[in-house]
C-alpha positions as CSV (number, residue, x, y, z in Angstrom):
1,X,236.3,-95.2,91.6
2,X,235.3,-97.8,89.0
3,X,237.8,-100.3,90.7
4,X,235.7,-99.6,94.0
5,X,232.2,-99.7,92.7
6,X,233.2,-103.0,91.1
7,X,234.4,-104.6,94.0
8,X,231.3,-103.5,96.0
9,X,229.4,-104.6,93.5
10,X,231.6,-108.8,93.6
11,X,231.2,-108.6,96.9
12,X,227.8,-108.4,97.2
13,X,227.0,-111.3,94.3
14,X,229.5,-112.9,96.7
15,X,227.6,-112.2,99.8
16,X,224.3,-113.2,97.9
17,X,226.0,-116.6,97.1
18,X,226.2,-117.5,100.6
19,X,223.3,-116.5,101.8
20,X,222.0,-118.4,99.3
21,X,224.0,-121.3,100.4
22,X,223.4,-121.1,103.8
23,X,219.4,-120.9,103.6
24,X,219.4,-124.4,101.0
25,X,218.7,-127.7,102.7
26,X,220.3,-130.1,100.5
27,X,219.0,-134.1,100.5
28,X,215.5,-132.6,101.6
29,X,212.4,-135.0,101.3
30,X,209.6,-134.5,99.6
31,X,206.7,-137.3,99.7
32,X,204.6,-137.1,96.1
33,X,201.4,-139.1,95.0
34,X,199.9,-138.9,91.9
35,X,196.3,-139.7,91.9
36,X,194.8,-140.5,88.2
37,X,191.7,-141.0,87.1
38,X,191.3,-144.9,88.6
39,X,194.6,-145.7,89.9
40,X,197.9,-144.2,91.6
41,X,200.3,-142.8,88.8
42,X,203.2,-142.2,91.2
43,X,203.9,-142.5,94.5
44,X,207.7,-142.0,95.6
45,X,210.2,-139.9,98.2
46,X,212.4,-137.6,96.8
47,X,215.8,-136.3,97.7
48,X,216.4,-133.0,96.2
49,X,218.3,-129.6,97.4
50,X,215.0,-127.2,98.7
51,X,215.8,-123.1,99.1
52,X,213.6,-120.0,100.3
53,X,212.3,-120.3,96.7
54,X,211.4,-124.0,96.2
55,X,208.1,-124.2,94.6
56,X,205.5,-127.5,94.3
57,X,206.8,-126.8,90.7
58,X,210.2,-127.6,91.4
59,X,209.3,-130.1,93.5
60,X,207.2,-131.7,90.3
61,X,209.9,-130.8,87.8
62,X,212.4,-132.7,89.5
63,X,210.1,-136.0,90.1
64,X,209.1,-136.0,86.4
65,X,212.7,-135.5,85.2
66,X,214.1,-138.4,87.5
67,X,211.8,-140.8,87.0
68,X,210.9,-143.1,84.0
69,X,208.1,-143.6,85.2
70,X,206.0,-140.4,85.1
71,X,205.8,-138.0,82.2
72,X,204.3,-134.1,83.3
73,X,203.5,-131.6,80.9
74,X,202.2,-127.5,81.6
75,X,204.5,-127.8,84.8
76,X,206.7,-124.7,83.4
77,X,203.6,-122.6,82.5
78,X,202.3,-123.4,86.2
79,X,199.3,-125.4,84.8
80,X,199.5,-129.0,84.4
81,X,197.8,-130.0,81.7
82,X,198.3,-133.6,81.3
83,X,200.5,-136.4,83.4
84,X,201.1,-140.0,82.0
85,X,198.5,-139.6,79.1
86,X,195.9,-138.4,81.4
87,X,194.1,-134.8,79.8
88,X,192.8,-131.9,81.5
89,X,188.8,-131.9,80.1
90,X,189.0,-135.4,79.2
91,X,185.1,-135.5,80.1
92,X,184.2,-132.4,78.9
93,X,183.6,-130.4,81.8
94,X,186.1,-128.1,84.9
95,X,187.7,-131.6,85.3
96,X,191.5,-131.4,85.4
97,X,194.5,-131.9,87.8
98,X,194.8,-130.3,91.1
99,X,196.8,-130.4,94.3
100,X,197.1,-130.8,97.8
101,X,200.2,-129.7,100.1
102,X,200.1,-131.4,103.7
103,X,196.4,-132.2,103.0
104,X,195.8,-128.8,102.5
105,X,194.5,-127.2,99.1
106,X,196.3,-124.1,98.3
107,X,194.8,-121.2,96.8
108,X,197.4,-120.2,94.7
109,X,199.6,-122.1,91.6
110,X,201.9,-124.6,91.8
111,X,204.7,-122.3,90.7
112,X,203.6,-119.7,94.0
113,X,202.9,-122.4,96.8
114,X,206.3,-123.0,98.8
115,X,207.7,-126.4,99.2
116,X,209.8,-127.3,102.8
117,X,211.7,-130.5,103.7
118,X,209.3,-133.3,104.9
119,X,206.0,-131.9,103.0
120,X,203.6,-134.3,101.1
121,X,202.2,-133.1,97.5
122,X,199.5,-134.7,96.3
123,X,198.5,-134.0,92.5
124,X,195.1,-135.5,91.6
125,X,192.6,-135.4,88.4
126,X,189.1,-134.3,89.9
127,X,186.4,-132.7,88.3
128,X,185.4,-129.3,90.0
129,X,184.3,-128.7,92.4
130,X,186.3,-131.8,93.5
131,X,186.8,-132.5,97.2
132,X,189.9,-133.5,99.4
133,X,188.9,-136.2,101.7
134,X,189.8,-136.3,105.6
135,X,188.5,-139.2,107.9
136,X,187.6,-138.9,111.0
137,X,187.9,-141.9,112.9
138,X,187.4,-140.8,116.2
139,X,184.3,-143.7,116.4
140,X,186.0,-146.1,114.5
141,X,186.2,-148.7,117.9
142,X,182.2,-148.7,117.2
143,X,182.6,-148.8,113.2
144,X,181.9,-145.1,112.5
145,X,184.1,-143.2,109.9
146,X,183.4,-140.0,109.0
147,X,184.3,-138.3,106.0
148,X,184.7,-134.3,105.1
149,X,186.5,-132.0,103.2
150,X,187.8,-128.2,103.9
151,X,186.1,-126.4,100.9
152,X,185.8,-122.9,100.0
153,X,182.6,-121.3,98.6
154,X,182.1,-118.0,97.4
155,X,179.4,-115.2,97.3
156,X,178.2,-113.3,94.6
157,X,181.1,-111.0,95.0
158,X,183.7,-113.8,94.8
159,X,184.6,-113.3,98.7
160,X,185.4,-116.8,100.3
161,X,183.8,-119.0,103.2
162,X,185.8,-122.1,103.8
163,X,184.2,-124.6,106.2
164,X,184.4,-128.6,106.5
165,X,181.6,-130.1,104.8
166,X,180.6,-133.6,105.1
167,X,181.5,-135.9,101.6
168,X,178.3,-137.3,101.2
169,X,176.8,-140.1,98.8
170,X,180.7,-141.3,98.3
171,X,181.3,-145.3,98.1
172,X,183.8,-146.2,100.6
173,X,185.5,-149.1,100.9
174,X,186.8,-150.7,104.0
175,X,188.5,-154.1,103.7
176,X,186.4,-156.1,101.6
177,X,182.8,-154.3,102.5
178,X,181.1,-151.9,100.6
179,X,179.4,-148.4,102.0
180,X,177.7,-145.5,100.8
181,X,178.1,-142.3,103.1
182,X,175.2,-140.5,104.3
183,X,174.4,-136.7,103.8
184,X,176.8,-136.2,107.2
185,X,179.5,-138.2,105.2
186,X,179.4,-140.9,107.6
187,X,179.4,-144.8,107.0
188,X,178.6,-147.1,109.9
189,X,180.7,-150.7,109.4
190,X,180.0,-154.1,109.9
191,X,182.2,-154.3,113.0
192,X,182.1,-158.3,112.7
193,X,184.0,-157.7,109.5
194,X,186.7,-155.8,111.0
195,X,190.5,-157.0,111.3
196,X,193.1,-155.7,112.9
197,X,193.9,-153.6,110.4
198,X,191.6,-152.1,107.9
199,X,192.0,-150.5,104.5
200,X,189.8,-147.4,103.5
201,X,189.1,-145.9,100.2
202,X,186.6,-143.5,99.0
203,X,185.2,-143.2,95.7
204,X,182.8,-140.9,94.1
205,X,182.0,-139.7,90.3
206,X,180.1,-136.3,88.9
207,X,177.6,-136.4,86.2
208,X,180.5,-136.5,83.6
209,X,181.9,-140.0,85.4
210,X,185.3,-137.8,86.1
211,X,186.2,-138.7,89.8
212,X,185.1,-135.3,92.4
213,X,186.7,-136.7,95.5
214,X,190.5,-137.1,95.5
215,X,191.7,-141.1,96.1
216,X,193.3,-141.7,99.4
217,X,196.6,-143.1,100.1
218,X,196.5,-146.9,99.5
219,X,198.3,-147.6,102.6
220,X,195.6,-145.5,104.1
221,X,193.7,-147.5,107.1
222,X,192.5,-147.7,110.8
223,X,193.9,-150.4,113.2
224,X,190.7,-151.9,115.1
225,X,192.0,-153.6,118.2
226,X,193.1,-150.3,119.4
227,X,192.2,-151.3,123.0
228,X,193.7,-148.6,124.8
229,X,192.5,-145.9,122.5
230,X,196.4,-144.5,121.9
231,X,196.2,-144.5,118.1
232,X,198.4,-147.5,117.9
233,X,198.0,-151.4,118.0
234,X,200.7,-152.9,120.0
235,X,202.0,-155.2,122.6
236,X,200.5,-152.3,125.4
237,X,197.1,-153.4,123.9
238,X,197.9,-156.7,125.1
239,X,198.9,-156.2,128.3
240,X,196.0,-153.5,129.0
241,X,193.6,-156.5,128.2
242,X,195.8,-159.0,130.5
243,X,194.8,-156.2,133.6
244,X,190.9,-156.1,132.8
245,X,190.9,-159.6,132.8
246,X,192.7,-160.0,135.6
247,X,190.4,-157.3,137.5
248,X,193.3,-154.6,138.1
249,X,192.5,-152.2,135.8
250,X,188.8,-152.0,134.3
251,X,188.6,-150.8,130.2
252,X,185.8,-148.7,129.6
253,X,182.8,-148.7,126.7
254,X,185.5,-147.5,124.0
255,X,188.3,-150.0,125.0
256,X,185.8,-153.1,125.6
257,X,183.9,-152.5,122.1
258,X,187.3,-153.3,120.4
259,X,188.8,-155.9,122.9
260,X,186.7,-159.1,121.1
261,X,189.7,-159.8,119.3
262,X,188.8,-163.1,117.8
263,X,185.2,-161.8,117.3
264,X,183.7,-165.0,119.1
265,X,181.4,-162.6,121.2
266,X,182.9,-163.2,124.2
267,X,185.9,-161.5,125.7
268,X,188.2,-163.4,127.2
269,X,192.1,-164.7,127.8
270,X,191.7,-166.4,123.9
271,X,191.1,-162.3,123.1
272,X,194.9,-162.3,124.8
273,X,196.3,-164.4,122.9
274,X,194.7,-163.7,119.4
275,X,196.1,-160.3,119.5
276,X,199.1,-161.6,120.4
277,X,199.6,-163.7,117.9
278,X,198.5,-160.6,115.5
279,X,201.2,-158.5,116.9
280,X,203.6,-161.7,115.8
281,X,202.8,-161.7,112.2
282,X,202.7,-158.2,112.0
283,X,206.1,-157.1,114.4
């Protein structure tokens, strides 16, 4: 009977084993930025083995004990309290480090929220309440960006309303220019600036001079001689310019606002082949 319940008992560590086996992912990536208090700390790929049970913890444990380059602490008591020298209450206040998953915040800790292959972590220093930018650049052909955040409030009874609100009285900063967004979070650029691509970055500080809006990616940006409005600047931008011109297939307000390559004021064959020439340096 013992010899039974014992080989019952192998084969189900056995039959756990594979399981187990079967539902890891190994060489998963896992995209992490670590936003300090005035400058990226980190920003890498990883390649590590994710399960059922991968947490943003793991996911942090592994960066920090592969990389020479970033130094975590609090990870194994699901707090972070410090990462490269930078403090938790450093400015006296609710400023610390938080996180983002797929530009998302998560309502629980970073030991409880579940990490996938392909999923984007972004650990930031903000002072409370500190907001997670998105941009909205569905006017950006006419130099409008607006900027908002998913936040959660709660009542006197602690029950939660999440809504976007605007992130307003930020300084953002596209290219070389300087704005300040409005109480709708929305800045209105110089489009005579403009290039064909376009860094953005947003920047604001709370009483304590801790940061309350999370950093965006470096890289992040908008392209602005989008001419056929598909998200993307390339050689089909050309061409779609090439048939207005040519009187075979008329652009409309959105695609004309952004067609004045060159920025001469006039929009023209020279449009053609200054975006050409763009998509040269940039192919």
């Amino acid at each position: 009977m013992k010899k039974t319940i014992t080989f019952i008992t192998l084969f189900a560590l056995l039959l756990t084993a594979v399981v187990f086996s079967a539902n890891a992912v190994a060489d998963s990536k896992v995209n992490i930025r670590i936003e300090g208090v005035t400058e990226t700390l980190f920003q890498d790929t990883i390649s590590m083995e994710i399960t059922d049970t991968t947490s943003v913890a793991d996911a942090l444990t592994f960066a920090d004990k592969n990389s020479d380059s970033l130094t975590i602490v609090g990870i194994e008591n699901g707090y972070i309290t410090e990462v490269n020298g930078e403090t938790s209450g450093k400015f006296g206040g609710w400023d610390g480090w938080l996180y983002a998953v797929n530009d998302s915040v998560p309502e629980v800790g970073i030991s409880s929220c579940p990490v996938k292959d392909g999923d984007s972590i972004v650990l930031y220093y903000g002072d409370y309440p500190c907001q997670y930018p998105r941009v909205n650049l569905v006017k950006s052909y006419s130099g409008v960006l607006k900027f908002e955040s998913y936040d959660t409030t709660y009542d006197d009874n602690w029950n939660p309303t999440y809504s976007w609100e605007p992130i307003a009285d930020a300084t953002v900063t596209v290219g070389d220019s300087k704005y300040t967004t409005d109480s709708n979070g929305i800045v209105t650029v110089d489009t005579s600036k403009l290039s064909y691509f376009n860094n953005v970055q947003i920047e604001r500080k709370s009483s304590s001079n801790a940061p309350n809006v999370c950093r965006l990616d470096s890289n992040f940006g908008f392209y602005f001689n989008d001419i056929n409005q598909d998200g993307k600047v390339n050689v089909n931008d050309a061409t779609r310019l090439q048939k207005h011109l040519a009187n075979k297939d008329s652009l409309d307000d959105k695609g004309l606002s952004v067609s004045d390559v060159n920025l001469d004021g006039e929009i023209n064959v020279r449009d053609v082949t200054t975006l050409q020439k763009i998509l040269a340096e940039i192919g």
